[in-house]
PLY file of the C-alpha trace (Angstrom):
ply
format ascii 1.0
element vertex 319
property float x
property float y
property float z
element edge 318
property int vertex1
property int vertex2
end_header
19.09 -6.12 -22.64
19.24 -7.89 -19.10
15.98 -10.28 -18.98
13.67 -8.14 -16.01
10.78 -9.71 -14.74
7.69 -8.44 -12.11
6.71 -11.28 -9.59
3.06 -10.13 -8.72
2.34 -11.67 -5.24
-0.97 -12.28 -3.08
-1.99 -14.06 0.09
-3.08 -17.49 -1.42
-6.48 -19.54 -1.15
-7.19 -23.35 -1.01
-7.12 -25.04 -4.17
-11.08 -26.19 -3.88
-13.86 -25.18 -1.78
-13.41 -28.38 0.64
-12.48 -29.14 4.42
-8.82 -30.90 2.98
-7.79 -27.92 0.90
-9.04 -25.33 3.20
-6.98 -27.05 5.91
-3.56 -27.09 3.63
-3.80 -23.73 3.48
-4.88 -22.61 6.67
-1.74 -24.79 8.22
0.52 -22.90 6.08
-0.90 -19.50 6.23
-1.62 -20.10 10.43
1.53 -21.69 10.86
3.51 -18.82 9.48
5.14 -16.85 12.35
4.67 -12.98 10.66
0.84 -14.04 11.00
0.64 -15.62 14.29
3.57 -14.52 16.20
3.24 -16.38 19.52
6.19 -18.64 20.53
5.91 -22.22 18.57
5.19 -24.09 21.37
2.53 -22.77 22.70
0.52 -21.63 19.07
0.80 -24.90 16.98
-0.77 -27.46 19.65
-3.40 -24.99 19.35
-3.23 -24.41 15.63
-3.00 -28.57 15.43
-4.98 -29.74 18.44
-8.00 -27.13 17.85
-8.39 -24.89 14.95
-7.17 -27.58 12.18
-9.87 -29.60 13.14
-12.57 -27.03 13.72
-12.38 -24.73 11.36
-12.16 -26.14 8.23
-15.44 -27.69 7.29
-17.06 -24.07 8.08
-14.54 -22.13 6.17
-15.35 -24.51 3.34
-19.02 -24.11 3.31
-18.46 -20.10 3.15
-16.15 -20.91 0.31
-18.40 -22.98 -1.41
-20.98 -20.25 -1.38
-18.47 -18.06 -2.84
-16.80 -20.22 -5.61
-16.71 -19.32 -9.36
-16.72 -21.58 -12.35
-13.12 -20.42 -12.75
-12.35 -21.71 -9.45
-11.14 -19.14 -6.37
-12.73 -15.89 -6.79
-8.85 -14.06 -5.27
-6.99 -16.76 -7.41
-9.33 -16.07 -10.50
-8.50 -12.17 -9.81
-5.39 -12.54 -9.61
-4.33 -14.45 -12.87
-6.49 -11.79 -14.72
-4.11 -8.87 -13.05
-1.15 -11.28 -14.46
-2.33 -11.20 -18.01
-3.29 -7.62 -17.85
-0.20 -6.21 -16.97
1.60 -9.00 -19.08
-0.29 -7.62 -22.09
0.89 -3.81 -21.09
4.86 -4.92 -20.55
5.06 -7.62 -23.75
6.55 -5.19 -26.00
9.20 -4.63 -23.53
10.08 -8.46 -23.11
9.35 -8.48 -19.40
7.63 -11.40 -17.93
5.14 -11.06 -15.35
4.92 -13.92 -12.53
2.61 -14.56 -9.95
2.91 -16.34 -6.50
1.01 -16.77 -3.78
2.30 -16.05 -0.29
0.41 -19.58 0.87
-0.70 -22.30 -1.44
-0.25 -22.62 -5.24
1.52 -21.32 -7.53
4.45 -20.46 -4.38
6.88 -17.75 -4.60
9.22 -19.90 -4.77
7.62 -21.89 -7.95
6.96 -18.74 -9.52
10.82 -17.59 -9.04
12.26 -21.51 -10.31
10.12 -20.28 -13.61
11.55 -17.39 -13.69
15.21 -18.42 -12.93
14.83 -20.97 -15.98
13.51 -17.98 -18.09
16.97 -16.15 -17.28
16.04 -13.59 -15.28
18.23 -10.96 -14.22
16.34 -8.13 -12.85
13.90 -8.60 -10.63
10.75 -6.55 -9.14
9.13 -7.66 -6.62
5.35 -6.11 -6.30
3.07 -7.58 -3.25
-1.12 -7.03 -4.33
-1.49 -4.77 -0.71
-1.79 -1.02 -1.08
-1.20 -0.84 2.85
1.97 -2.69 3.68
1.47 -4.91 7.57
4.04 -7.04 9.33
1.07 -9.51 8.34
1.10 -9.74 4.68
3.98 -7.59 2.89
6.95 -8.96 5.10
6.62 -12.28 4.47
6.48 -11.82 0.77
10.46 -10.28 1.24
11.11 -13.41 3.59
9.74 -15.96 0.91
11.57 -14.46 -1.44
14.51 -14.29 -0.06
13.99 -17.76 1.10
13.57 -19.32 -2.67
16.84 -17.24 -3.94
18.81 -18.36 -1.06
20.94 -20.92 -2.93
20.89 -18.92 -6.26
24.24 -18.69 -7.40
23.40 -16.24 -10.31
20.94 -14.17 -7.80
19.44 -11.39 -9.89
19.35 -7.63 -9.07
16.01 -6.91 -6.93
13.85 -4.33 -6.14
10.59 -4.42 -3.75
8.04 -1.98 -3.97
6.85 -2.55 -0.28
3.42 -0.29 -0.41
1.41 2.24 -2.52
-1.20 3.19 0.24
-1.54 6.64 -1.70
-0.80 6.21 -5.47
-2.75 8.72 -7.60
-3.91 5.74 -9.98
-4.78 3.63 -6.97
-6.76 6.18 -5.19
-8.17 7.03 -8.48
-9.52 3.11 -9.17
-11.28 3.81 -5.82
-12.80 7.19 -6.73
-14.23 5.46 -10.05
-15.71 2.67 -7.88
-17.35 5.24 -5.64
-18.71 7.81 -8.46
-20.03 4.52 -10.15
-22.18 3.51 -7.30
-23.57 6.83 -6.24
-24.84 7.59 -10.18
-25.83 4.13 -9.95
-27.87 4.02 -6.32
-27.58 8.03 -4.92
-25.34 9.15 -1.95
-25.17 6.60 0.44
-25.49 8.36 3.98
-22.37 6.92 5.00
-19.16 5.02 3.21
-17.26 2.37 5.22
-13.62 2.24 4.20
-12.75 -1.89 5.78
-9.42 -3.20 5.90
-8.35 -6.64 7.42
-7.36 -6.08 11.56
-3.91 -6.90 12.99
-3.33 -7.46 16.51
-2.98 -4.11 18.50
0.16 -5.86 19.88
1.82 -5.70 15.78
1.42 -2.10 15.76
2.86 -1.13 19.04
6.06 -3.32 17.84
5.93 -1.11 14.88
4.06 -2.14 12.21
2.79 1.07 10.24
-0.52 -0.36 9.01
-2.52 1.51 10.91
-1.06 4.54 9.64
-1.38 3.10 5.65
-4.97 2.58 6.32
-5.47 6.23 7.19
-3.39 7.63 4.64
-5.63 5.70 2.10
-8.72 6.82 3.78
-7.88 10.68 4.64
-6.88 10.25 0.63
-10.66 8.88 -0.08
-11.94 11.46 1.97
-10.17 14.67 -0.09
-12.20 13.40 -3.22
-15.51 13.12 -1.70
-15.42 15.84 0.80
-18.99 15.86 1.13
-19.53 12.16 1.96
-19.44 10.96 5.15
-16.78 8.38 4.91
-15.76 5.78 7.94
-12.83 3.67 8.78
-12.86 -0.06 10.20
-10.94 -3.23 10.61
-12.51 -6.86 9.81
-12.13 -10.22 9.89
-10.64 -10.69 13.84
-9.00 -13.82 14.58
-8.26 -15.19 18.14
-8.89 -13.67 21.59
-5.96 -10.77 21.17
-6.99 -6.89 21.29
-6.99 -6.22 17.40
-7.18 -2.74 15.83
-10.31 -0.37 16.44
-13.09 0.22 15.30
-14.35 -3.38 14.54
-16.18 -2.87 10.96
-19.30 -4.70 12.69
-19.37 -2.38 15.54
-19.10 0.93 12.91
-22.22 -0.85 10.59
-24.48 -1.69 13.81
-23.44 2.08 15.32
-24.39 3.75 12.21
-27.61 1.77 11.72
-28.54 2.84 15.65
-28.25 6.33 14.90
-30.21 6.57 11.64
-27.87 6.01 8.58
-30.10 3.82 6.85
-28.07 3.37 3.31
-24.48 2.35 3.76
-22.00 1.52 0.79
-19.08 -0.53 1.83
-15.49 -0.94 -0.11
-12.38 -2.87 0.94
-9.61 -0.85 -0.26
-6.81 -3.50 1.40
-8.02 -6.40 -0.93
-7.23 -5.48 -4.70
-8.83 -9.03 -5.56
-12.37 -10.35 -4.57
-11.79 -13.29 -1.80
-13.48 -14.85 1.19
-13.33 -11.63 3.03
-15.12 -9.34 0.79
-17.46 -11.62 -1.49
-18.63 -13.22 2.16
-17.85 -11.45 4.91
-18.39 -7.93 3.77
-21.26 -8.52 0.58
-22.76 -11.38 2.53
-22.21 -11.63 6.93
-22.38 -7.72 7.27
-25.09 -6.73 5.14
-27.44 -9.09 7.69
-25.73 -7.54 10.85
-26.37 -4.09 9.20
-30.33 -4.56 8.60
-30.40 -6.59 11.65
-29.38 -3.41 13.52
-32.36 -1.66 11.45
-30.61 -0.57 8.19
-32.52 -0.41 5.19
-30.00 -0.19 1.94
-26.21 -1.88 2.04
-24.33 -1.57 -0.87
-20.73 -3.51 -1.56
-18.05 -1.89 -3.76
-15.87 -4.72 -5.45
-12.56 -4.61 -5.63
-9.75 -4.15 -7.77
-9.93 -6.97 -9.70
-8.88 -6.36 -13.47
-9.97 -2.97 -13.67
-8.48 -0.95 -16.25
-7.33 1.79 -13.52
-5.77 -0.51 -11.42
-4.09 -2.42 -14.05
-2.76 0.97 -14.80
-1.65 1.30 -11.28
0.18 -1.59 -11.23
1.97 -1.03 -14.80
3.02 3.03 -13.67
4.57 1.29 -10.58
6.62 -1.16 -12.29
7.93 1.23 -15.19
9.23 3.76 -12.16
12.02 1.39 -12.21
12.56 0.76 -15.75
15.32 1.87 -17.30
0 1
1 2
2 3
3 4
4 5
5 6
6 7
7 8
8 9
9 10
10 11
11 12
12 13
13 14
14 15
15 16
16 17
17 18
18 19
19 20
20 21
21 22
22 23
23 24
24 25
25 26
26 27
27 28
28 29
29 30
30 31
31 32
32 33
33 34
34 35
35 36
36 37
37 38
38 39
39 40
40 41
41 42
42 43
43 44
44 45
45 46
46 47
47 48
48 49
49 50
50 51
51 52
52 53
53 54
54 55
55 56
56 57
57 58
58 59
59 60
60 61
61 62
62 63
63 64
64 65
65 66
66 67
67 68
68 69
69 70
70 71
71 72
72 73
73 74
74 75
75 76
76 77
77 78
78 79
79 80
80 81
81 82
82 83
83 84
84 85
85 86
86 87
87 88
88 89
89 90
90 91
91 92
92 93
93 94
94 95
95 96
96 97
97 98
98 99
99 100
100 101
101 102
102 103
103 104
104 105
105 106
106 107
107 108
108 109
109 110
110 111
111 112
112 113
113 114
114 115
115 116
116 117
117 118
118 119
119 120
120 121
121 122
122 123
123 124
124 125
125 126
126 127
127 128
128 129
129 130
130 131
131 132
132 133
133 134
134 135
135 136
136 137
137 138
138 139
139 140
140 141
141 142
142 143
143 144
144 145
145 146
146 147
147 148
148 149
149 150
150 151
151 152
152 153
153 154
154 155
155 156
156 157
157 158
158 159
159 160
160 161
161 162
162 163
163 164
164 165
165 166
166 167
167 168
168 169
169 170
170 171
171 172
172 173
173 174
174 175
175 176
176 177
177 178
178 179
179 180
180 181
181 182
182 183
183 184
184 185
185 186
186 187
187 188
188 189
189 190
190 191
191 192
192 193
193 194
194 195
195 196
196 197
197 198
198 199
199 200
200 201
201 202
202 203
203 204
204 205
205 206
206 207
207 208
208 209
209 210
210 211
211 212
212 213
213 214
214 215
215 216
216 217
217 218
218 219
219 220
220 221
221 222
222 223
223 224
224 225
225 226
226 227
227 228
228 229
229 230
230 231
231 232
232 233
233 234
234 235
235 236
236 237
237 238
238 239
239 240
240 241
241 242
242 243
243 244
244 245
245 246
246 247
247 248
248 249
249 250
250 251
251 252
252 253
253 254
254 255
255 256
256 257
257 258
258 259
259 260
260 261
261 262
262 263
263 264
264 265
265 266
266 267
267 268
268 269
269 270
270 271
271 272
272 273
273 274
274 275
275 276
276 277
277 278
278 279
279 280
280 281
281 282
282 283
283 284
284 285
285 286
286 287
287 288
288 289
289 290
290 291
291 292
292 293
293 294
294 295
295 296
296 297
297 298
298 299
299 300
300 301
301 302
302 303
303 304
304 305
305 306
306 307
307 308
308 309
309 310
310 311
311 312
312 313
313 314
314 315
315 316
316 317
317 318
């Protein structure tokens, strides 16, 4: 039977909650043209000359307030999605990998593993429900970067997106139902995904349209909760998508919603951007704008139901 292996892949994260690390990774993952697609000469005196030596030491003091014992909450996450699926596939002999977009482990040290194992069937699975120009893509362009000089290059298949699938959609139903039985109806979910420039989605990039197909999806199971769509985490002076999820929390507080419940349902592991700037920076904007009760959903993270997801989206490709 031909060896078949699952590379799982995510964004990345420093290796330590301090300014060096933080600015590693940020030079890779800023550097990186699907990201930041403005020509190289004008971006990386910027990236170099400003934001490398700026924004580390604060990005560093939100990690540090975030850190586990285990190390990187979206690293932790993500090795525990590894052995979980690993444990569902071992009587089939598949291996499951894991790489990181930025940082370490690498795509391409996860695939050198892989090519020593013998592997000659390949699925490729990126950890975002909503494929973007911004975080799937350059998954395929690492990968096809590390198996560029692979003489015996393996047969490959990419799942690029899974915005919809019934397990998926089901994992966030759970997380919902949970938290009402556990704190009542909120009077209004937000539903916050990362932003992309405005600019990515008029070239094309169908992200916009993935976050709505996951929300409208949300919505059909809970058709009596008032559930609302925004984009975080805005970098740089661009127009990025609307509504900003700060804008929809401080708007809903104004006009009376005093319990909120918030959920990420881009971010299938626990990171900077939900364990900070969702649990932590929004919940004091919200009762600063008069809000009373702000509830965060976690994510993904091992969950039974999404472990499941991931396992039904591999085997549609197994023999």
């Amino acid at each position: 039977m031909e060896k078949t292996a699952v590379l799982l892949v995510n964004l990345g994260t420093p290796a330590a909650p301090e300014p060096a690390a933080v600015r590693s990774y940020l030079a890779e993952f800023l550097g990186d043209w699907w990201v930041i697609d403005k020509p190289r000469w004008q971006w990386l005196p910027i990236l170099h000359g400003i934001v490398l030596r700026t924004r580390p030491p604060k990005v560093a003091r939100l990690y540090r307030e975030i850190w586990l014992d285990e190390g990187s909450p979206l690293m932790h996450y993500s090795r525990l999605q590894q052995a979980a699926l690993q444990e569902r596939l071992d009587a089939e002999g598949i291996r499951v990998a894991l790489g990181m977009t930025y940082g370490e482990p690498s795509v391409k040290s996860a695939l050198d593993e892989l090519r020593k194992w013998g592997v000659r069937r390949l699925l490729v699975l990126p950890l975002f429900p909503q494929y973007s120009s911004t975080t799937t893509a350059p998954i395929w362009s690492k990968v096809q970067q590390a198996l560029a000089d692979w003489r015996d290059m393996p047969e490959q298949i990419f799942i690029r997106d899974f915005p919809t699938h019934p397990k998926y959609v089901g994992l966030l139903a759970e997380r919902i139902s949970v938290y009402i039985a556990e704190n009542g109806a909120p009077d209004a979910l937000v539903l916050s995904y990362h932003g992309i420039p405005v600019s990515y989605a008029e070239a094309g990039d169908d992200y916009p349209a993935q976050c709505e197909r996951t929300t409208d999806a949300v919505r059909a199971r809970f058709p009596d909760l008032k559930v609302v769509l925004g984009y975080q985490s805005k970098f740089g002076n661009d127009p990025w998508l609307e509504p900003a999820t700060d804008d929809v929390l401080k708007e809903l507080a104004r006009t009376g919603h005093k319990h909120v419940a918030i959920m990420a349902p881009g971010f299938v592991a626990d990171c900077i951007e939900t364990l900070h700037e969702l649990e932590i920076e929004y919940a004091e904007e919200f009762a600063a704008a008069g809000g009373e009760r702000f509830g965060y959903l976690p994510a993904a993270n091992d969950h039974p139901l999404f472990i499941d997801c991931l396992e039904d989206l591999v085997r549609q490709y197994l023999p």
